[in-house]
N, C-alpha and C positions, 0 to 999 in steps of 0.2 A: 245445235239444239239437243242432239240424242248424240251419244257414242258408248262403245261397248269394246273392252280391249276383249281380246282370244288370240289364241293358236291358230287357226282355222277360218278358211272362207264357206261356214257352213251357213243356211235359211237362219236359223232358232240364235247365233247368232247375230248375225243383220237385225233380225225380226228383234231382238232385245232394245236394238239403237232405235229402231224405228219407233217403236212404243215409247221409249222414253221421249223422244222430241215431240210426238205427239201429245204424252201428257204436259210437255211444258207449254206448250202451244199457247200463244197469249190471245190471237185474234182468230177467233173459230169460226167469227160469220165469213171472213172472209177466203178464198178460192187459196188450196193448197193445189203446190204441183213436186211434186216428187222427181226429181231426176237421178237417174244412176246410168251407170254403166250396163253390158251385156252380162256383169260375171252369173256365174252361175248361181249365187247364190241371192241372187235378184229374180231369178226368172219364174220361180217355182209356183205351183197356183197357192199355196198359204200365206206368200208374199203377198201377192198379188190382190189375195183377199181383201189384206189390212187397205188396201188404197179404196176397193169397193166401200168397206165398212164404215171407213171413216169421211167419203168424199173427197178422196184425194186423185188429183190425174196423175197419171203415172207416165214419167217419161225419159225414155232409154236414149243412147248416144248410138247413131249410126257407124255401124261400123266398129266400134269399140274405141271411136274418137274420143280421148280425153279432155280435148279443146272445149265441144260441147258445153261442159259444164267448169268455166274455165274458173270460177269463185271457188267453188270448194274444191276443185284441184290443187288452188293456190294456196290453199290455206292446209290443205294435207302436206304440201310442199313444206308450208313455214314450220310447221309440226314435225317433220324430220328431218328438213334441214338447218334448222335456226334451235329447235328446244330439244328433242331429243336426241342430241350427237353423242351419247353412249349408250351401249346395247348393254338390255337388261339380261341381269342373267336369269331370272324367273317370272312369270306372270304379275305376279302381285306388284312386282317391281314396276314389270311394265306400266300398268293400270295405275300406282300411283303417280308414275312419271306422268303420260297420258294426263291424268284429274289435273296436275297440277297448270302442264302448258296447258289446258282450254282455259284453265282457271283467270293464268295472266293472257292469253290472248282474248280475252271476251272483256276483263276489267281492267285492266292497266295497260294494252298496249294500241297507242291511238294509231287509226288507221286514216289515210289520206282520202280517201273514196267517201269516208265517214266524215268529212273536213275537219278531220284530226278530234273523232270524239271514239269513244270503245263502241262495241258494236253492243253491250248493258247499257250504256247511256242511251244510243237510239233506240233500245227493244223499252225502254222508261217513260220515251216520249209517246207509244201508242196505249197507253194503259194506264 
């Protein structure tokens, strides 16, 4: 729903992705829950605010277990392992590579979990 390429595991980065998936946010009556990691750049209280602000639960992996949250792990996996297999030489680069794979892995590439429909065609059927 939100991502944001950088250099850097800084707040005001993260905080960019997180806003953005918020404003895409299709179903707003319903209960958001935030999951992330320990990193640091999760923990901060201006992070932390965006969850108050917007009624989101906020919920961290014990320990720095990646299992936890084993869907978007999976999918940060397909994302360097499957689309991104050359290293950009520049940001810009990156960020276009990046736009592109969420591009086809949200619209064209069907996923078995989804009984073989994009995860756009299910986010179609709530709205």
């Amino acid at each position: 729903m939100g991502y944001h390429v950088h250099d850097n595991h800084r707040t005001d980065s993260v905080m960019q992705a997180y806003r953005q998936a918020l404003k895409h946010r299709r179903l707003k009556q319903q209960p958001l829950v935030h999951h992330s990691d320990r990193g640091i750049q999760y923990c901060p209280s201006a992070y932390q605010a965006l969850h108050a602000r917007y009624d989101v639960t906020c919920s961290m992996t014990d320990g720095y277990d990646c299992y936890q949250n084993a869907l978007a792990e999976r999918m940060n996996g397909i994302l360097k392992n499957e689309y991104l297999l050359a290293k950009p030489a520049i940001i810009e680069q990156a960020t276009k590579m990046v736009d592109e794979s969420v591009n086809v892995y949200n619209s064209r590439r069907l996923h078995l979990a989804l009984k073989y429909k994009t995860p756009d065609e299910v986010h179609r059927v709530f709205y």
